[in-house]
MITIPA-558211 format. One record per residue (C-alpha): residue number from 1; chain; y, x, z. Coordinates in steps of 0.05 Angstrom, whole numbers, plus 32768, in hexadecimal, padded with zeros to 4 digits. Example, Ala and Ser with C-alpha at 12.3 -4.5 7.8 and 13.67 -1.06 7.14 Angstrom:
REM MITIPA-558211
+-----+-----+------+------+------+
: seq : mol :   c2 :   c1 :   c3 :
+-----+-----+------+------+------+
:   1 :   A : 7FA6 : 80F6 : 809C :
:   2 :   A : 7FEB : 8111 : 808F :
+-----+-----+------+------+------+
REM end
This chain:
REM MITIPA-558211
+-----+-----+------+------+------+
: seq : mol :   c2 :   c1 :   c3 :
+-----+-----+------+------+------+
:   1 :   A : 8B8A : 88F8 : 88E4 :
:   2 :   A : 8B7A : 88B1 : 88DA :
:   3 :   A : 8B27 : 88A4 : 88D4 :
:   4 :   A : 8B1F : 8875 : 8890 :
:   5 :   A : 8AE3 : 884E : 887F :
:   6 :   A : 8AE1 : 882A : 883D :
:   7 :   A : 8ABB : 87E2 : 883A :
:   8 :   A : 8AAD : 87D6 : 87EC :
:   9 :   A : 8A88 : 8796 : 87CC :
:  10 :   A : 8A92 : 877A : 8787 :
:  11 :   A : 8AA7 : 8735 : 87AA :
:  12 :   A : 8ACA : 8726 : 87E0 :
:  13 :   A : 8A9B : 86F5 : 87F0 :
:  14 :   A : 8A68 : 8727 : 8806 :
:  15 :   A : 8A94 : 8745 : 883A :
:  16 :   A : 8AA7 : 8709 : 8852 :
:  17 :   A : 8A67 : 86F3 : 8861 :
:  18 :   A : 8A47 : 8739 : 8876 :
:  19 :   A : 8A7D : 875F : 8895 :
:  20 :   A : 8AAC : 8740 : 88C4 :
:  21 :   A : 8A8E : 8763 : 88FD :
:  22 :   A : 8A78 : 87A2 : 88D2 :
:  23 :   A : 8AC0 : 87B0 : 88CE :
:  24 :   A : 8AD3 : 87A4 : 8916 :
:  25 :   A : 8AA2 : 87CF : 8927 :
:  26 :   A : 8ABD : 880B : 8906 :
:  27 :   A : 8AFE : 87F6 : 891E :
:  28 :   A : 8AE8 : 87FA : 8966 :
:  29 :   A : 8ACE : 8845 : 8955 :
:  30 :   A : 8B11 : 8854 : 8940 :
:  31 :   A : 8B0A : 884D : 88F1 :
:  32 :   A : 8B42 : 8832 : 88C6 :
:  33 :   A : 8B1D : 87FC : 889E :
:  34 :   A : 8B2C : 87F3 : 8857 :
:  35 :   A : 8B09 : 87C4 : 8823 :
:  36 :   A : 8B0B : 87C8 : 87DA :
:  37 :   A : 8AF7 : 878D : 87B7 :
:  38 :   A : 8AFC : 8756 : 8787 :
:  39 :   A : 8B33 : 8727 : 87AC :
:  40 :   A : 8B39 : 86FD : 8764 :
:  41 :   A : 8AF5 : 86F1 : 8745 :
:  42 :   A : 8ADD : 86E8 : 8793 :
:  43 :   A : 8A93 : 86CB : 878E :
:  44 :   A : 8A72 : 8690 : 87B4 :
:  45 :   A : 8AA0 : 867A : 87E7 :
:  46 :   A : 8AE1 : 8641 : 87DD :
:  47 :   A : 8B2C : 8659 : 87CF :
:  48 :   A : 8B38 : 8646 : 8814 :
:  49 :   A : 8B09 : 8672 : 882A :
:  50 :   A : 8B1F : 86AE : 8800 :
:  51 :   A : 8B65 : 86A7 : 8820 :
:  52 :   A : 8B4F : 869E : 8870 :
:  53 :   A : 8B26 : 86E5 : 8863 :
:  54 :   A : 8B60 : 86FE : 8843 :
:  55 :   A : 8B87 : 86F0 : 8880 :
:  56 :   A : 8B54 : 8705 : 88AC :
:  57 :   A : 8B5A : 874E : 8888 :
:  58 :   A : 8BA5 : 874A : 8892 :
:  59 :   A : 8BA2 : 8735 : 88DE :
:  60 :   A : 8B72 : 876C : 88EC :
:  61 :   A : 8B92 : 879E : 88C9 :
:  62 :   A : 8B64 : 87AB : 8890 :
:  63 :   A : 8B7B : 87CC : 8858 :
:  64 :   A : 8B6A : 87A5 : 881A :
:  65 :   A : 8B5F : 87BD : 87D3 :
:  66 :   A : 8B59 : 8792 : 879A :
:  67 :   A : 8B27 : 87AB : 8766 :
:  68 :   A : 8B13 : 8785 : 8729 :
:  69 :   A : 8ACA : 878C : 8730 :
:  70 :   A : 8AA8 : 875D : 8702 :
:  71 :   A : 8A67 : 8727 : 8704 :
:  72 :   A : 8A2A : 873B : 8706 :
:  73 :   A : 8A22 : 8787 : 86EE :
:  74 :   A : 8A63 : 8781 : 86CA :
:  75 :   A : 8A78 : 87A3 : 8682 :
:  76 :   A : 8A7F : 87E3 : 8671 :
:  77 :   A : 8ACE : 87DA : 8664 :
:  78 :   A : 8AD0 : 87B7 : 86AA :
:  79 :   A : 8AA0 : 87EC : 86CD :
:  80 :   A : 8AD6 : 8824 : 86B1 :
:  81 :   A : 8B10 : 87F9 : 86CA :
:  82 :   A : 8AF2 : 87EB : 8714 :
:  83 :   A : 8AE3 : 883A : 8719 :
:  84 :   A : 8B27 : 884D : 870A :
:  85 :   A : 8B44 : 881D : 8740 :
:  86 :   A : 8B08 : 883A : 876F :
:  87 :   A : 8B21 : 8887 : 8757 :
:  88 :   A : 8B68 : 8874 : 876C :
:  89 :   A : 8B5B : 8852 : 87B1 :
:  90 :   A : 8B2E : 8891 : 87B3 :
:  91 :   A : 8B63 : 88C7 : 87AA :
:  92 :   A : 8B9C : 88A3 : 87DF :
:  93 :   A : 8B6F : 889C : 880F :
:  94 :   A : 8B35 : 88C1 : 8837 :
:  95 :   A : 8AFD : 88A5 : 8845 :
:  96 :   A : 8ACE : 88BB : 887E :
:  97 :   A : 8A96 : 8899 : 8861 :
:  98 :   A : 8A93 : 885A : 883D :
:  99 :   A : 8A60 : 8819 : 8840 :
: 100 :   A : 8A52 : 8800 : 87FD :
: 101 :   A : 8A31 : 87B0 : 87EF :
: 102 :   A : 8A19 : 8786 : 87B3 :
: 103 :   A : 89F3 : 87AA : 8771 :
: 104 :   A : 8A33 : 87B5 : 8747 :
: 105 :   A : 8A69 : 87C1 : 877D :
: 106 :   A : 8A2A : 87FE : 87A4 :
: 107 :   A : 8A23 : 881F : 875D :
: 108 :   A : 8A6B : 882A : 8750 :
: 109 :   A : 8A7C : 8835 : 8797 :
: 110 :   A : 8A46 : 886F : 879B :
: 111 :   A : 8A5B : 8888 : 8754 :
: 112 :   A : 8AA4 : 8898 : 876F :
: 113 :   A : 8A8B : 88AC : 87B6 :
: 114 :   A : 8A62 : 88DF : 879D :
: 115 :   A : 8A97 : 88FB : 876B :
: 116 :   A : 8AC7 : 88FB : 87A8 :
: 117 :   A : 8A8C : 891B : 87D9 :
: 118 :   A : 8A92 : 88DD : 8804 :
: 119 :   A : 8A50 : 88C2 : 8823 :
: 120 :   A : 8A31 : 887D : 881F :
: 121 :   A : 8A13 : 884E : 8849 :
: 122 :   A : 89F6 : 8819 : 881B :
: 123 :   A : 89DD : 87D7 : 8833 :
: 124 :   A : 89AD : 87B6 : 87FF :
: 125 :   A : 89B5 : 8766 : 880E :
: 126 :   A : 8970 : 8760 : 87E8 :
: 127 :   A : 895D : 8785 : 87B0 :
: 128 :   A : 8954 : 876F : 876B :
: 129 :   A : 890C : 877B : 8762 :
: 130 :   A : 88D6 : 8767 : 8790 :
: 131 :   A : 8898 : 874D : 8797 :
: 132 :   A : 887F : 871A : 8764 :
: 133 :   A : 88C6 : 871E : 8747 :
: 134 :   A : 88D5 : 8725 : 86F9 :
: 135 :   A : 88D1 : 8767 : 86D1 :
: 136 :   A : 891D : 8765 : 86BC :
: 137 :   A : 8929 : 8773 : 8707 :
: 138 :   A : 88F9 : 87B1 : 8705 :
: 139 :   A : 890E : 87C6 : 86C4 :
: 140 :   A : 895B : 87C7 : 86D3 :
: 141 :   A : 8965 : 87CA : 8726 :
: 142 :   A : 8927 : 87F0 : 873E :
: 143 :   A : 8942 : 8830 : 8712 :
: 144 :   A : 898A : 882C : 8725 :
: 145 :   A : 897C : 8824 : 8776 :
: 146 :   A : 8949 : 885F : 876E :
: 147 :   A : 8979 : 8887 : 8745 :
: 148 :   A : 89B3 : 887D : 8774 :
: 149 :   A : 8985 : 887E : 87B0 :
: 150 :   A : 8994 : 88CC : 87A3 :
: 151 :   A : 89EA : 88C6 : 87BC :
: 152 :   A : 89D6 : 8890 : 87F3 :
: 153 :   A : 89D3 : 88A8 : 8832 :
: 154 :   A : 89C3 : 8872 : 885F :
: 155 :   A : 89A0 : 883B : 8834 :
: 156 :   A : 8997 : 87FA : 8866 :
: 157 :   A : 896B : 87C8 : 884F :
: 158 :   A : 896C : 8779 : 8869 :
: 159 :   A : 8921 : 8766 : 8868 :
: 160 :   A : 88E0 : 8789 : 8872 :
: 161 :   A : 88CB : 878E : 8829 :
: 162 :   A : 8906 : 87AD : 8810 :
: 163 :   A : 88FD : 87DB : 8842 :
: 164 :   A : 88BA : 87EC : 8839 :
: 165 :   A : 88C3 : 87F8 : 87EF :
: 166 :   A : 8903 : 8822 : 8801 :
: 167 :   A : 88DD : 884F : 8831 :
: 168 :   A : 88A5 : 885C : 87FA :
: 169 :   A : 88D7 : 8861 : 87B7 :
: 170 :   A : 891B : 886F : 87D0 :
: 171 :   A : 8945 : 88B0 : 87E6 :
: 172 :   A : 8978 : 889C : 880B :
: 173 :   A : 897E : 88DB : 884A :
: 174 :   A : 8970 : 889C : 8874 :
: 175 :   A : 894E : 8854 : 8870 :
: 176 :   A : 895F : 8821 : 88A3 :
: 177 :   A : 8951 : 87D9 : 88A1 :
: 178 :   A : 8974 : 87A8 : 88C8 :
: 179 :   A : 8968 : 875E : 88DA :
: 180 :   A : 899B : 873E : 88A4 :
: 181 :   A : 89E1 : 873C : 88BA :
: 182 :   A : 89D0 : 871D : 88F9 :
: 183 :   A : 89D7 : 86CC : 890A :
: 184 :   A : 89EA : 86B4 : 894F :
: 185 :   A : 89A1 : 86A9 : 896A :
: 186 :   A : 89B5 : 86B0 : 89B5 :
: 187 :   A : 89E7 : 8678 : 89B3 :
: 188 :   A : 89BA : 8651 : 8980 :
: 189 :   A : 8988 : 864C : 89B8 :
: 190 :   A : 89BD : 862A : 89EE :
: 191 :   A : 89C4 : 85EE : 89C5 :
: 192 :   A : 89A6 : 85B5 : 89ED :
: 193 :   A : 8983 : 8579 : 89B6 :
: 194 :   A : 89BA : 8545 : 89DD :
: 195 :   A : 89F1 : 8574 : 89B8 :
: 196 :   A : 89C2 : 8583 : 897B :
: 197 :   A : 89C5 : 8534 : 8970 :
: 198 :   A : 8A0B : 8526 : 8982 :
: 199 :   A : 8A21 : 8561 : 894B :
: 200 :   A : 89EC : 8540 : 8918 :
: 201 :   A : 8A0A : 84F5 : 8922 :
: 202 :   A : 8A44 : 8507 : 8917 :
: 203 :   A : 8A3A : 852E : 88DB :
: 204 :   A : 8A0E : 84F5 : 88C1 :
: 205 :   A : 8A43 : 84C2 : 88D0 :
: 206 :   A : 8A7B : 84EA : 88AD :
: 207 :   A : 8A52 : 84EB : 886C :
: 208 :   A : 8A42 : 84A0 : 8877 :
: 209 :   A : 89F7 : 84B5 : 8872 :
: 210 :   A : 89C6 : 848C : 88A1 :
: 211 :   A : 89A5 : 849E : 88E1 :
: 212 :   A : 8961 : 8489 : 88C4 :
: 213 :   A : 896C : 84A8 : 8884 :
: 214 :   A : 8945 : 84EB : 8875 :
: 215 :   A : 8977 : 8531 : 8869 :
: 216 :   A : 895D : 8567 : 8844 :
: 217 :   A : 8992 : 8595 : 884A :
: 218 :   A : 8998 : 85DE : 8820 :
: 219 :   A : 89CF : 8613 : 8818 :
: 220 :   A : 89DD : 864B : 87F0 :
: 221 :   A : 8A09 : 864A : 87B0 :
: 222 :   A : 8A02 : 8618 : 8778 :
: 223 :   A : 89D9 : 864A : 8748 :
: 224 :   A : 899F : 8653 : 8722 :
: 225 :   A : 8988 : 8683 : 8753 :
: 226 :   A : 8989 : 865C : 8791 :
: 227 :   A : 8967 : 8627 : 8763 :
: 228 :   A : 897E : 85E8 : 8786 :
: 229 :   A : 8965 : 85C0 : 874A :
: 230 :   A : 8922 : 85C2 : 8754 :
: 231 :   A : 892E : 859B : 8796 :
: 232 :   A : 8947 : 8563 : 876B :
: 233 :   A : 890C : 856A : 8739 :
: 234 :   A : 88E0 : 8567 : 8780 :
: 235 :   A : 88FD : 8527 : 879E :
: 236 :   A : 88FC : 8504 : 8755 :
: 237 :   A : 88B6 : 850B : 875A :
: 238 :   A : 88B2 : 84DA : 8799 :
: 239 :   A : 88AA : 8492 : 8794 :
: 240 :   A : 88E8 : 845F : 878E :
: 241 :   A : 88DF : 844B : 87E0 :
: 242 :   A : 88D7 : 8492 : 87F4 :
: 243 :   A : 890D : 84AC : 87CF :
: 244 :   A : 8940 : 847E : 87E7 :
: 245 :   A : 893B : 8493 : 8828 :
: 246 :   A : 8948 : 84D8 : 881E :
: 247 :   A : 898F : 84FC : 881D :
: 248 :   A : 8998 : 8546 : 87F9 :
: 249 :   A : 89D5 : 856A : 8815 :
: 250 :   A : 89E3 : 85B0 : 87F6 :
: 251 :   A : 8A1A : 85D8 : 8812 :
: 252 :   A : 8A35 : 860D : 87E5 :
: 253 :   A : 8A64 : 8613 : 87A5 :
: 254 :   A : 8A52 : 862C : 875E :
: 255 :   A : 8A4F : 8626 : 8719 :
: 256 :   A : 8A0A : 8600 : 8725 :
: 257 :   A : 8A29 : 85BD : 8737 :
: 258 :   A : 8A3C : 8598 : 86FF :
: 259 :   A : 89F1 : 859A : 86E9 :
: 260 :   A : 89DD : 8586 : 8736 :
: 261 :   A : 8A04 : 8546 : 872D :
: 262 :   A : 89EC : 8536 : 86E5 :
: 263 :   A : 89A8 : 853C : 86F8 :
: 264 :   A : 89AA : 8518 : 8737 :
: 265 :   A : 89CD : 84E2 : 8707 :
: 266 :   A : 8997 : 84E9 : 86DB :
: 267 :   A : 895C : 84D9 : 8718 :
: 268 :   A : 898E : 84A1 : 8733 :
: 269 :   A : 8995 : 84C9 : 876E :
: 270 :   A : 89E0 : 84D3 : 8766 :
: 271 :   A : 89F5 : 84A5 : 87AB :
: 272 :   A : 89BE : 84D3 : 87DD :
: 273 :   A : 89D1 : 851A : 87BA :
: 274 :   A : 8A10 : 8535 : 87E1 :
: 275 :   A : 8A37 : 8578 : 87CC :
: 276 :   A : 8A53 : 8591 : 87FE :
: 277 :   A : 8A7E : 85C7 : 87EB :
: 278 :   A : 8A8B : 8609 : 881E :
: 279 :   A : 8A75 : 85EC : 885F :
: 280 :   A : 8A8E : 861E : 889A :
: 281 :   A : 8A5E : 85EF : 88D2 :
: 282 :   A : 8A1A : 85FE : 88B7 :
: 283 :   A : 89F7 : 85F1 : 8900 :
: 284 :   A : 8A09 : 85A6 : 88FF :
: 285 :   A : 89F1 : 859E : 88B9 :
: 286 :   A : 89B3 : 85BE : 88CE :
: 287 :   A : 89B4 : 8595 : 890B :
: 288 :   A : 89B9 : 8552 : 88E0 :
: 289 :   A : 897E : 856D : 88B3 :
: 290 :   A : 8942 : 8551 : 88B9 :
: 291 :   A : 8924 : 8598 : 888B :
: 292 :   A : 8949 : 85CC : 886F :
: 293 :   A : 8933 : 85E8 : 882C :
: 294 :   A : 893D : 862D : 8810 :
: 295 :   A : 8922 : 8628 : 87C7 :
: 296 :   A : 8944 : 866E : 87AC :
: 297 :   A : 8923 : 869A : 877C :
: 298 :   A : 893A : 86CC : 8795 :
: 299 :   A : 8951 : 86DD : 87E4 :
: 300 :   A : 8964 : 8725 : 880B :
: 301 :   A : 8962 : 86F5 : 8846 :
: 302 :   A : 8973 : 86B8 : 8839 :
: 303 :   A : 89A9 : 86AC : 8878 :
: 304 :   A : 89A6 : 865E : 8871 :
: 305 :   A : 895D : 865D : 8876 :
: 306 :   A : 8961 : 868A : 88B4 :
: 307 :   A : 899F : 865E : 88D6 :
: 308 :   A : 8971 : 8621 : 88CD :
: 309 :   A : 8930 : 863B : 88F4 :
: 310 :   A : 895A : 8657 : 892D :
: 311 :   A : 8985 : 8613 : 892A :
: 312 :   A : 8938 : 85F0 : 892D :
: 313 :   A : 893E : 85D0 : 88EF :
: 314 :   A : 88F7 : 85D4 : 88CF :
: 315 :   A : 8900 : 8600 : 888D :
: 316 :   A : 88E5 : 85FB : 8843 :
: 317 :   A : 88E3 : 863D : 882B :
: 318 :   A : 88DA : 8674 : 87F4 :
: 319 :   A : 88A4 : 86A2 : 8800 :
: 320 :   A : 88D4 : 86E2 : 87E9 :
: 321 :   A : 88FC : 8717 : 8801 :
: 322 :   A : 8911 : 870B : 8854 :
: 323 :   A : 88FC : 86C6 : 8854 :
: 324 :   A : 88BA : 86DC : 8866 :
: 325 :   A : 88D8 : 8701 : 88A3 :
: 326 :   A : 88EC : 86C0 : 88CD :
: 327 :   A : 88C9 : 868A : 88AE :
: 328 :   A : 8881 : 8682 : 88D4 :
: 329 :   A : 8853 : 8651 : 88A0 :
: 330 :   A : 884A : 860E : 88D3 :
: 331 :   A : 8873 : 8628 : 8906 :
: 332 :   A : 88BB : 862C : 88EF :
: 333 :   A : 88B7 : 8609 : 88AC :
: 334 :   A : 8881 : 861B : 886F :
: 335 :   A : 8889 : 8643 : 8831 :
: 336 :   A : 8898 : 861D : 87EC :
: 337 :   A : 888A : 8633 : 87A1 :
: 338 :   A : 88CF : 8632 : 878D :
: 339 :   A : 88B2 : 8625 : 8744 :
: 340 :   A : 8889 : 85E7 : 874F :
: 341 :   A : 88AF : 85AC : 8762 :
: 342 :   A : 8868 : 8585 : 8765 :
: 343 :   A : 8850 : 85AD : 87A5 :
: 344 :   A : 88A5 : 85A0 : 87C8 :
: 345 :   A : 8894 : 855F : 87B8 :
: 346 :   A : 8853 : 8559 : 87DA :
: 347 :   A : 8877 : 8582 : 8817 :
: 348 :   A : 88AF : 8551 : 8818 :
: 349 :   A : 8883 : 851F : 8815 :
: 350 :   A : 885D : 852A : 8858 :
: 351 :   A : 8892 : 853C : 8877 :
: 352 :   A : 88B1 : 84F7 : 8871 :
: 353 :   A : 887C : 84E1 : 889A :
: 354 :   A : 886E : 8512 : 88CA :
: 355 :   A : 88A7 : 8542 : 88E9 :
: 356 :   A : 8893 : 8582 : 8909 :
: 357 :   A : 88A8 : 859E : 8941 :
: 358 :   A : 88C7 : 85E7 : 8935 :
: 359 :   A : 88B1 : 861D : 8965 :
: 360 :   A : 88DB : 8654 : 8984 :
: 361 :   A : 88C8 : 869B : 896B :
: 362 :   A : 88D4 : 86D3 : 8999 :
: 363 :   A : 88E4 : 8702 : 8956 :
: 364 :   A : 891D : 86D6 : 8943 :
: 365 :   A : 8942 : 86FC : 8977 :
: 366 :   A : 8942 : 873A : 8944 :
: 367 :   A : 8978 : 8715 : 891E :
: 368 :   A : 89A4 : 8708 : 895C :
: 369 :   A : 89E8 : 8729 : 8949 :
: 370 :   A : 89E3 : 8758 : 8982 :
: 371 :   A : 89A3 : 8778 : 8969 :
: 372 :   A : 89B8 : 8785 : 892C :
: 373 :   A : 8A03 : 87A0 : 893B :
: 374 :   A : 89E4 : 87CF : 8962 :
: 375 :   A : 89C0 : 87E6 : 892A :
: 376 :   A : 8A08 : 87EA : 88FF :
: 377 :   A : 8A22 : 880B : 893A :
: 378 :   A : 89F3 : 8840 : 893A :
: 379 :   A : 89EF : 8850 : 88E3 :
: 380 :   A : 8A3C : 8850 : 88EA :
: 381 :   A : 8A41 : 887C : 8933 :
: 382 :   A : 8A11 : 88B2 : 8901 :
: 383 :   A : 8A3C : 88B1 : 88CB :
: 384 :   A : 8A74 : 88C7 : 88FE :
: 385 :   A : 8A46 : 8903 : 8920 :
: 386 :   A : 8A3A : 8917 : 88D5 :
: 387 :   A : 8A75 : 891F : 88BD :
: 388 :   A : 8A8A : 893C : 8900 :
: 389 :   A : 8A60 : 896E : 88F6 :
: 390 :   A : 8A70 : 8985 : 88AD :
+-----+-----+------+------+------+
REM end
């Protein structure tokens, strides 16, 4: 009989960008791979993008299942709908085990698991409550991750103080933490600067953007969370001369931008604020940065801040969630209030007079793709000896 896995996320944008090599690494152990989610309503990635993982799926034989998770936490009506498309793909198929992502799509996913006696492996890409964070995230998250801590059993966690809390609070059989999803640090560290500064000419050069001009580059998703607006507010704050000098690219897509634009417009900053949509190359826009600034809220990791130190771009960033797990204060970048656009300013400020150079950190190797699929390999090769032994 064929071995199934099932690969479930509200959005498709979350395997996508998690789970490429998740899923060829059950497929290597012999699993037939199957995803469920929502195809449709896909999250923070371009059309285009939706359809080349869509074809990826169907070129590596991945069975696909549509399910109309909704935003957010969803409705109840919606909740009732995705659990009865969950039930079905349940009942035709089953599942060894299954590996569950994102609040809404691990909650339903480990609702129907349990009524169907499958077992979990979770993999919380930053929980909703942490440190210094607001009550609403305490108040609503912290209970429904310790409840269904109780059905999960492997819960992996992506930085060290969601893993910390988990191994105090939670009761999942077992708590694992991993290095992110893993970012090519042993290639990252090839790159000679004569191939750094080809790549950022000619990234410069295709946005028409001067060589003496200063790039202050971010990505993430054009939300309120990832709070690219208070870079704006920061760099409004400089004086006329300053300000003209300095470029603010932001790749990403979301519901954010039209306000990004009119507020640029509003600071006469319109002509040095570029939008860059889905970028697939983020090394050569790190590469044509001059700083890198992660001003989120909120962050499990924060990927594009970790791409940007091992790239050697000098980072701005959030003191919350992983951030704090690769970014060394004067050695990689320095921590930013993402709530005070005064003390950006002032950082922004000195740095257009004085670059830093960014030094290697032996830890970054942690996040090297090899370390952490071998951490993968293992959760998934004892989900396999479990159920063997059942």
């Amino acid at each position: 009989m064929t071995k199934k896995v099932l690969m479930l996320a509200a959005k498709a944008n979350m395997i996508q960008q998690f789970n490429h090599r998740n899923i060829k690494i059950l497929q290597n152990l012999g699993y037939e791979v199957h995803v469920a989610t929502n195809m449709v309503d896909f999250g923070s990635m371009s059309v285009e993008e939706n359809e080349r993982f869509k074809q990826w799926m169907s070129d590596n034989n991945v069975v696909a299942h549509q399910v109309d998770f909704e935003r957010r936490m969803g409705s109840l009506k919606g909740n009732i709908r995705s659990i009865r498309q969950l039930r079905q793909i349940f009942k035709e198929n089953n599942f060894a085990f299954i590996h569950v992502h994102s609040p809404l799509g691990s909650i339903l996913g480990r609702l129907v698991a349990k009524q169907f006696k499958v077992p979990t492996v979770y993999t919380a890409h930053g929980f909703h409550f942490f440190k210094g964070g607001p009550k609403s995230g305490w108040l609503v998250f912290y209970p429904l991750e310790w409840i269904f801590s109780f059905i999960t059993d492997t819960l992996i966690t992506i930085n060290e103080e969601d893993y910390v809390l988990a191994k105090k609070h939670m009761h999942s059989k077992h708590i694992i933490r991993i290095y992110s999803n893993g970012v090519d640090v042993l290639n990252a560290k090839k790159v000679t600067q004569l191939e750094k500064n080809i790549k950022s000419k000619k990234f410069r050069e295709n946005l028409c953007i001067p060589e003496s001009a200063f790039v202050i580059s971010s990505v993430g998703e054009l939300s309120s969370r990832k709070n690219h607006k208070v870079v704006l507010e920061s760099l409004n704050l400089l004086n006329e001369n300053e300000r003209k000098k300095v470029y603010y690219l932001i790749a990403g897509i979301g519901k954010e931008k039209n306000n990004l634009l009119k507020m640029a417009e509003s600071y006469g900053f319109q002509n040095n604020l570029v939008l860059l949509g889905y970028q697939s190359d983020i090394h050569s826009l790190n590469f044509a940065s001059d700083v890198s600034i992660l001003p989120s809220l909120r962050e499990g990791l924060g990927i594009a801040g970790l791409d940007a130190v091992v790239d050697g771009t000098w980072l701005l960033g959030t003191e919350v969630g992983g951030v704090t797990d690769y970014l060394i204060d004067g050695k990689n970048g320095e921590f930013i209030n993402p709530e005070n656009p005064v003390s950006i300013k002032n950082k922004i400020e000195k740095l257009l007079h004085f670059k830093p150079r960014v030094c290697w950190n032996q830890s970054l190797l942690n996040f090297d793709y090899s370390s952490v699929d071998s951490i993968i390999l293992d959760i998934y090769e004892s989900m396999n000896r479990e159920n063997n032994e059942k």
